[in-house]
C-alpha positions in Angstrom: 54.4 11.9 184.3 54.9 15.4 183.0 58.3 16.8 183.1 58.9 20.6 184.5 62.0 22.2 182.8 64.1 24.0 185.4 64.1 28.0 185.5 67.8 28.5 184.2 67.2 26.1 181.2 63.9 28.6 180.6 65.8 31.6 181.2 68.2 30.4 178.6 65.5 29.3 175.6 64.1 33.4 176.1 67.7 34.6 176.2 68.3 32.3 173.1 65.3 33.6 171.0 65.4 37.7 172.0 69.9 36.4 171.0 68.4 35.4 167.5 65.6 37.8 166.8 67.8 40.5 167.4 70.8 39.1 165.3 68.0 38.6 162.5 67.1 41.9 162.8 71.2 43.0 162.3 71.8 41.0 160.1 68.9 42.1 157.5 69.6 44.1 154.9 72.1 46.7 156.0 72.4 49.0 152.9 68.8 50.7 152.9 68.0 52.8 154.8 65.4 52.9 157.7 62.4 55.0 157.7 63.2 56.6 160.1 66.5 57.6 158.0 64.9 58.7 154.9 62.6 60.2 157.1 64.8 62.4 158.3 66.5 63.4 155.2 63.1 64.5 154.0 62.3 66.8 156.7 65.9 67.9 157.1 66.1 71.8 155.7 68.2 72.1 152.4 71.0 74.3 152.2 70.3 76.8 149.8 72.9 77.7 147.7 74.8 80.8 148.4 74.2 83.6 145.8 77.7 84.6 144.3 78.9 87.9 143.8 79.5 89.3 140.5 82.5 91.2 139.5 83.1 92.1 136.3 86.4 92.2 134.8 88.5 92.7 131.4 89.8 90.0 129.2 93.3 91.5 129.3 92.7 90.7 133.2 92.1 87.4 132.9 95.6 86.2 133.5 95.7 87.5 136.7 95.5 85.0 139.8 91.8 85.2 141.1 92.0 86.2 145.0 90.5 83.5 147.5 89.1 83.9 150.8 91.9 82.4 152.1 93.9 85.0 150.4 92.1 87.6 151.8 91.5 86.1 155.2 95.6 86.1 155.4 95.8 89.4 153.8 93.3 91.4 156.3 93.7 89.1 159.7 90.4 87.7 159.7 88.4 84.5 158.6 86.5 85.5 156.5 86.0 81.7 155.4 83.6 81.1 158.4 81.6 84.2 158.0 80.8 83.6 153.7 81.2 80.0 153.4 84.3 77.7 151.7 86.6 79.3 149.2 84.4 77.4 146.3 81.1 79.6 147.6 83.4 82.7 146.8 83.6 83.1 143.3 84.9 85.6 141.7 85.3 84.6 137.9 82.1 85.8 136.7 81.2 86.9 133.3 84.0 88.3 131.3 83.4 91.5 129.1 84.1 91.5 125.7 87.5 93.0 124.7 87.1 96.9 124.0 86.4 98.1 120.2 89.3 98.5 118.3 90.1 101.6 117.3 90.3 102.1 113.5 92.9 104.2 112.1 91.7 107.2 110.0 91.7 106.6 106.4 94.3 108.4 104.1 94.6 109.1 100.5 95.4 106.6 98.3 98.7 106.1 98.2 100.0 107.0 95.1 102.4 104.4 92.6 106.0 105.7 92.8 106.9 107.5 89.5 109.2 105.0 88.4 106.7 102.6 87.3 105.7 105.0 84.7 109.6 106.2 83.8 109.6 101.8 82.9 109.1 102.6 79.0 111.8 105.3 79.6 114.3 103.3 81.3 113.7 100.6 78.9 114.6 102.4 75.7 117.6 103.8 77.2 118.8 100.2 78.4 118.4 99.4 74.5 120.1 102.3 73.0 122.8 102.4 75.3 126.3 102.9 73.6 124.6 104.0 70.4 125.5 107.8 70.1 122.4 109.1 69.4 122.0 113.8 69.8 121.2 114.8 72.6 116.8 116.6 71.8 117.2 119.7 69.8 116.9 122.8 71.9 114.8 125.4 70.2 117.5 127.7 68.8 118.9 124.5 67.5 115.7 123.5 65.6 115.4 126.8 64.7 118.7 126.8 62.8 117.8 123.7 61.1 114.8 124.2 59.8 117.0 127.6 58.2 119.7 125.1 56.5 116.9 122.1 55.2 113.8 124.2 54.3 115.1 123.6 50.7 114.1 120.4 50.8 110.1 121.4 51.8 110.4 123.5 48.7 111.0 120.6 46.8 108.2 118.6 48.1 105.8 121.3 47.4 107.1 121.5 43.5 104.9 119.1 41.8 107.7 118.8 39.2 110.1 117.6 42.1 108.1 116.2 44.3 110.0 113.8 47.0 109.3 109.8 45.8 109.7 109.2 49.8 107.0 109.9 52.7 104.8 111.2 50.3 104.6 108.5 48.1 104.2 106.0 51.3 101.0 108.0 51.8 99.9 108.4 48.3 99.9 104.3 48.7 98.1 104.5 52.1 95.1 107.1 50.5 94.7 104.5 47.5 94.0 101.6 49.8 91.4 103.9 51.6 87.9 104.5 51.2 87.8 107.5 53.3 87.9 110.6 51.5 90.2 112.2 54.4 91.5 110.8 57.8 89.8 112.5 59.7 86.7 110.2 59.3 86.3 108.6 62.7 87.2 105.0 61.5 89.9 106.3 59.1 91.6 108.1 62.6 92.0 104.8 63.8 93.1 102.9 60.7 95.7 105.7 59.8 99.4 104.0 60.9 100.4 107.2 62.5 103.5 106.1 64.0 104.7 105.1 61.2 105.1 109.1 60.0 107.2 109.9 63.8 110.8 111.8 63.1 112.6 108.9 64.6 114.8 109.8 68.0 114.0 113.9 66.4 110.8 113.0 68.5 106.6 114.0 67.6 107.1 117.3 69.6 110.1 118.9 67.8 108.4 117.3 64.8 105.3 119.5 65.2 107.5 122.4 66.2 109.2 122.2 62.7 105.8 121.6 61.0 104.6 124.9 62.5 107.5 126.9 61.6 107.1 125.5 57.9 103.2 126.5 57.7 104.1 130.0 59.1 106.4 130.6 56.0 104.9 128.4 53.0 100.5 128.5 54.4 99.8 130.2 51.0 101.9 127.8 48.9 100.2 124.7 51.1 96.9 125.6 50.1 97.2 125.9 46.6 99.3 122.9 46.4 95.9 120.9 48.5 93.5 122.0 45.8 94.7 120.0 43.2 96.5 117.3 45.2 95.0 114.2 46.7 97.1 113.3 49.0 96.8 116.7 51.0 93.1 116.5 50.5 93.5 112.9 52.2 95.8 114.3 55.0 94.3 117.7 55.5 96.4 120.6 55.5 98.0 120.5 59.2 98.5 116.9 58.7 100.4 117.4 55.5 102.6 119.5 57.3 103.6 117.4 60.2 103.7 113.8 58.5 105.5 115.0 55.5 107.0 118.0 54.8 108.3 118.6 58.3 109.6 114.6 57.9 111.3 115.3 55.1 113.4 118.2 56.8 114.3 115.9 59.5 115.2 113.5 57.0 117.6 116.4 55.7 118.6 116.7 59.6 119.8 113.2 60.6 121.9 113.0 57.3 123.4 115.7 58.3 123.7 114.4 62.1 125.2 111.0 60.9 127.2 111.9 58.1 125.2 109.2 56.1 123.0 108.9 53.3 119.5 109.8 53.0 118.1 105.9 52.5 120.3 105.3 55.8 118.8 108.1 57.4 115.4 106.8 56.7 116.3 103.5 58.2 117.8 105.3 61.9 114.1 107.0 61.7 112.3 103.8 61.5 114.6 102.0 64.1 114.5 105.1 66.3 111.0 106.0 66.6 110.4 104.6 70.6 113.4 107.1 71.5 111.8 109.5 70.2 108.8 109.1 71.9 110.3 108.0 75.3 113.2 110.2 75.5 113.3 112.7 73.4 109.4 114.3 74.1 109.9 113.8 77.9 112.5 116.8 77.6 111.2 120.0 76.9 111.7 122.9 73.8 114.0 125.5 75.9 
């Protein structure tokens, strides 16, 4: 005999299965989306991004706080935020110029080396000498009457009976060693000891001043002398003059200055040869 369910007991199997179907469908996988979602998303109209406004500004500007819409929309009474967009659409530090050319400064003239770099030599001899009572440079009236007390002794030089065993006899040893015929052979300039021939702290300018005074009076005497003399034939005339004859007046001279004798005298011209050049030329004949 076939069994009828009752209406409420059916009513409740359909209620039961539409109950599960639909929980099934819930509980299914939640996290992806439906198509109808992504569906959605496809066909939903981008937002374009808004164009920002460039404003170009200095580097030295750059420290300055960079105004906001809210800023402005305080500042003026308006929003301006709903009319252009969020504060982050509003941009206004855009590209920054580069700094402005430096100006460079005109360009002078070399600036020249204070003149006490070359007054060093100077200041160093006078350093050395100092306490030493050494004359003050002849003026020229003083040289003058010099050369009027000592020209004896160029006289004696220029006798070849009485000829002076001292300058000229350092040179006579100096031509011998040569193979120049005279010193003014290019090489021979060089290998001439010139220095060795200065008037001590008299100095090479008063030396030549002397040396011209003494060819002015003896020219004719100096000549014949050279013709049969090899040492002025080595030296040349003007050269004689200078590095011997006027050296043997001063030799005369600082005797005379120093109350000694004339080997010492030859000595303070050796030791005293640097003042001379220093010191003694730097100050002018007057």
């Amino acid at each position: 005999m076939a069994t009828t369910e009752s209406p409420d007991k059916s009513d409740k199997l359909i209620s039961r299965k539409r109950g599960s179907a639909a929980s099934g469908s819930i509980s299914g996988d939640a996290s992806s989306p439906s198509k109808s979602t992504m569906f959605n998303k496809a066909i939903s109209p981008q937002k374009s991004p808004t164009k920002k406004r460039k404003v170009y500004i200095h580097q030295s500007d750059t420290n300055k706080k960079t105004p906001t819409l809210s800023h402005l929309s305080s500042d003026v009474g308006v929003d301006l935020a709903s009319d252009f967009g969020s504060d982050d659409d509003f941009d206004m530090r855009l590209p920054i110029l580069p700094p402005r050319k430096k100006i460079e400064p005109i360009k002078s003239s070399p600036v020249k080396i204070p003149h006490i770099v070359d007054e060093l030599p100077k200041l160093k001899v006078e350093t050395s000498w100092r306490g030493h009572k050494i004359p003050e440079p002849l003026t020229r009236d003083q040289l003058d009457d010099a050369i009027d007390r000592h020209m004896k002794s160029v006289e004696r030089v220029l006798d070849p009976k009485v000829q002076s065993p001292r300058y000229y006899d350092q040179i006579k040893r100096f031509q011998k060693t040569s193979t120049r015929e005279t010193v003014r052979d290019n090489e021979e300039q060089w290998r001439f000891e010139w220095k060795q021939f200065y008037g001590g702290y008299i100095g090479p300018e008063r030396q030549f001043y002397i040396g011209d005074k003494i060819m002015t009076k003896y020219s004719d005497q100096i000549r014949k002398t050279g013709r049969g003399d090899a040492v002025v034939q080595y030296l040349c005339e003007d050269n004689y003059v200078n590095y011997v004859l006027a050296l043997e007046l001063i030799l005369e001279l600082v005797a005379e200055q120093f109350g000694i004798s004339i080997d010492e005298a030859m000595d303070a011209i050796a030791e005293t040869r640097n003042y001379g050049t220093e010191i003694s030329d730097k100050v002018k004949i007057a």
